[in-house]
C-alpha positions as CSV (number, residue, x, y, z in Angstrom):
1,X,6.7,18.9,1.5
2,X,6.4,15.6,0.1
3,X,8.3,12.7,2.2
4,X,9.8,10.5,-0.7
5,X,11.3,8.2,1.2
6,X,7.8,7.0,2.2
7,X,7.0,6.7,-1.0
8,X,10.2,5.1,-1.8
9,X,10.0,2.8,1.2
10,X,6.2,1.5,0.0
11,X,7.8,1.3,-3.5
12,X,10.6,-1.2,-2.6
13,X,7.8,-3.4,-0.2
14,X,5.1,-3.9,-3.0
15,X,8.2,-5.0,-5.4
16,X,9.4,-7.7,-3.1
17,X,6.2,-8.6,-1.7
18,X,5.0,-9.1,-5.5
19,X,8.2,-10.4,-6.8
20,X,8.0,-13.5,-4.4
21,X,4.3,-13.9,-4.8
22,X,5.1,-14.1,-8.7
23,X,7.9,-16.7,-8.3
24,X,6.2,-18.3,-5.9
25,X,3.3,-18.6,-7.5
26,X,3.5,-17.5,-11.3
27,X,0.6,-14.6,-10.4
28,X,0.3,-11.3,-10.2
29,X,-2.2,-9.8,-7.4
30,X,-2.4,-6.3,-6.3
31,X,-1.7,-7.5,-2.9
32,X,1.8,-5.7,-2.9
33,X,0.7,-2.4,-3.9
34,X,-1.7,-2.9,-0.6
35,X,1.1,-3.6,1.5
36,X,3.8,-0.8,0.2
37,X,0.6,2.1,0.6
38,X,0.0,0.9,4.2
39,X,3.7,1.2,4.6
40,X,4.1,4.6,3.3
41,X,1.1,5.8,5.3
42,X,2.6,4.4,8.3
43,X,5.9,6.1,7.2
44,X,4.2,9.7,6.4
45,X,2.7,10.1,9.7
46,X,-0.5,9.6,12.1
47,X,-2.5,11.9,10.3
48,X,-5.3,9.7,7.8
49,X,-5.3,12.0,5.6
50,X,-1.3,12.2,4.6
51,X,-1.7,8.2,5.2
52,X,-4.1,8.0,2.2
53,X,-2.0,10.6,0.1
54,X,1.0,8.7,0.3
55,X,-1.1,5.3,-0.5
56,X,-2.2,7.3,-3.7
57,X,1.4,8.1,-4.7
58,X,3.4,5.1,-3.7
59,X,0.0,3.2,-5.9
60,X,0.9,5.0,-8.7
61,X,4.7,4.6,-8.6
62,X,3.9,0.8,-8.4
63,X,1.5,1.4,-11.1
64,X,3.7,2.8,-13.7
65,X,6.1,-0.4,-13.6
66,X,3.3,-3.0,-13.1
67,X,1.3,-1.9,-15.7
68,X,3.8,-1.8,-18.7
69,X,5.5,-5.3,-17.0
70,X,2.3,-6.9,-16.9
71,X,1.9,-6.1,-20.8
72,X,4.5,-7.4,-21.4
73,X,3.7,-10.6,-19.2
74,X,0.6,-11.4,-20.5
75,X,2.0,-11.0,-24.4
76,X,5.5,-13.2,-23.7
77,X,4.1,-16.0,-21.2
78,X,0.4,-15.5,-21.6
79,X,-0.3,-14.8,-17.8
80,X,-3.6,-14.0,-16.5
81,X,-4.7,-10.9,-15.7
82,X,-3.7,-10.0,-11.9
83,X,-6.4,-10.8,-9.2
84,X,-8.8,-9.6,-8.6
85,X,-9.1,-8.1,-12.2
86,X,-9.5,-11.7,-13.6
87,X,-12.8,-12.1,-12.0
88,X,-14.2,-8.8,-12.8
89,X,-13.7,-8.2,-16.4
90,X,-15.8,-10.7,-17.7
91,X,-18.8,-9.1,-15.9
92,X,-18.0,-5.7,-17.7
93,X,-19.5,-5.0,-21.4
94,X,-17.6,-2.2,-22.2
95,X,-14.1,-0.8,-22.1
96,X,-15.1,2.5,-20.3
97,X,-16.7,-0.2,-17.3
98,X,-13.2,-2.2,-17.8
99,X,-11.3,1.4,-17.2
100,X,-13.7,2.8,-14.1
101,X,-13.2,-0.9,-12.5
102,X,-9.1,-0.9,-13.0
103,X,-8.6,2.6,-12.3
104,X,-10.6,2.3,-8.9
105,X,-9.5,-0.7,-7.8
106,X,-5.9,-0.1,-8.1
107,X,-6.2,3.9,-6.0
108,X,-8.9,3.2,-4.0
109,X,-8.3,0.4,-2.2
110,X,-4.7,2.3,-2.0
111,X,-5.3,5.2,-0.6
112,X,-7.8,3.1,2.4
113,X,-4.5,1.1,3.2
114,X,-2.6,4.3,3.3
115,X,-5.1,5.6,5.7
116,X,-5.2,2.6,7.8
117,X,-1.3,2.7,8.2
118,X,-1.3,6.3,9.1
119,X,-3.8,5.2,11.7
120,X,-1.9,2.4,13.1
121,X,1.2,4.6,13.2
122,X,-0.9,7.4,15.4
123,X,-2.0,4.4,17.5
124,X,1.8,3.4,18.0
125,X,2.6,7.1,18.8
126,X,-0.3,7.6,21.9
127,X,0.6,4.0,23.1
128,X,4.7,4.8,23.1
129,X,4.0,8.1,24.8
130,X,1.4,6.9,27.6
131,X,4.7,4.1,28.0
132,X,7.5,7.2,28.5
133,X,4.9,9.2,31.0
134,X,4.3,6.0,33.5
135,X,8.3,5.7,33.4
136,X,8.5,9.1,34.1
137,X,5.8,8.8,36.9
138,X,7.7,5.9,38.2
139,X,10.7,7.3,38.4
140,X,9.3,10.0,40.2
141,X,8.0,7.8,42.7
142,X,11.2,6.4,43.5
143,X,13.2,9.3,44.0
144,X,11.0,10.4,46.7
């Protein structure tokens, strides 16, 4: 069963995370979308592999506003492509090597943040539960 509010939760992160770098800076980066898949992952649970699903599906959400708003961006104000994509493209010679970079570049890196919070959460878990059994331990103690 698919936790949406994870999704929703990474959602809402990469749109205020990107929203202030864009006012802040008048740029779009990718850097958001990083942020709301590590969130999800963190959200969906300590196992890596629902981490990295949940980065994939939280990038894509993002994706489907970020893609037709940075159309219109870049045809209304003229932006820049979003970074790291500015750099890239002028290396490519073909629009199949423009699609392969875009595509990977906005799951991949995605899904790896996803994974990485799912790990952190897992980490937070084991460290939370070695806490409650030395209280418990001390508690013990001092009842005897």
């Amino acid at each position: 069963m698919t936790r949406w509010r994870a999704v929703v939760a990474g959602f809402v992160l990469a749109a205020c995370s990107e929203a202030l770098v864009f006012a802040w800076t008048g740029r779009v980066t990718l850097v958001g979308g990083l942020a709301g898949s590590a969130l999800a992952g963190y959200l969906a649970g300590g196992e890596p592999a629902d981490g990295a699903w949940y980065g994939l599906l939280t990038a894509m959400a993002w994706g489907i506003v970020l893609i037709p708003g940075l159309v219109v961006l870049s045809v209304l104000t003229d932006a820049p492509l979003p970074f790291p994509m500015e750099f890239l493209l002028p290396y490519l010679e073909t629009a199949g090597e423009a699609t392969v970079i875009i595509l990977l570049s906005a799951s991949l890196p995605n899904v790896a943040a996803g994974a990485i919070g799912s790990h952190a959460r897992r980490q937070d878990d084991q460290s939370n539960r070695s806490e409650r059994s030395s209280r418990t331990s001390n508690s013990d103690v001092e009842e005897a």
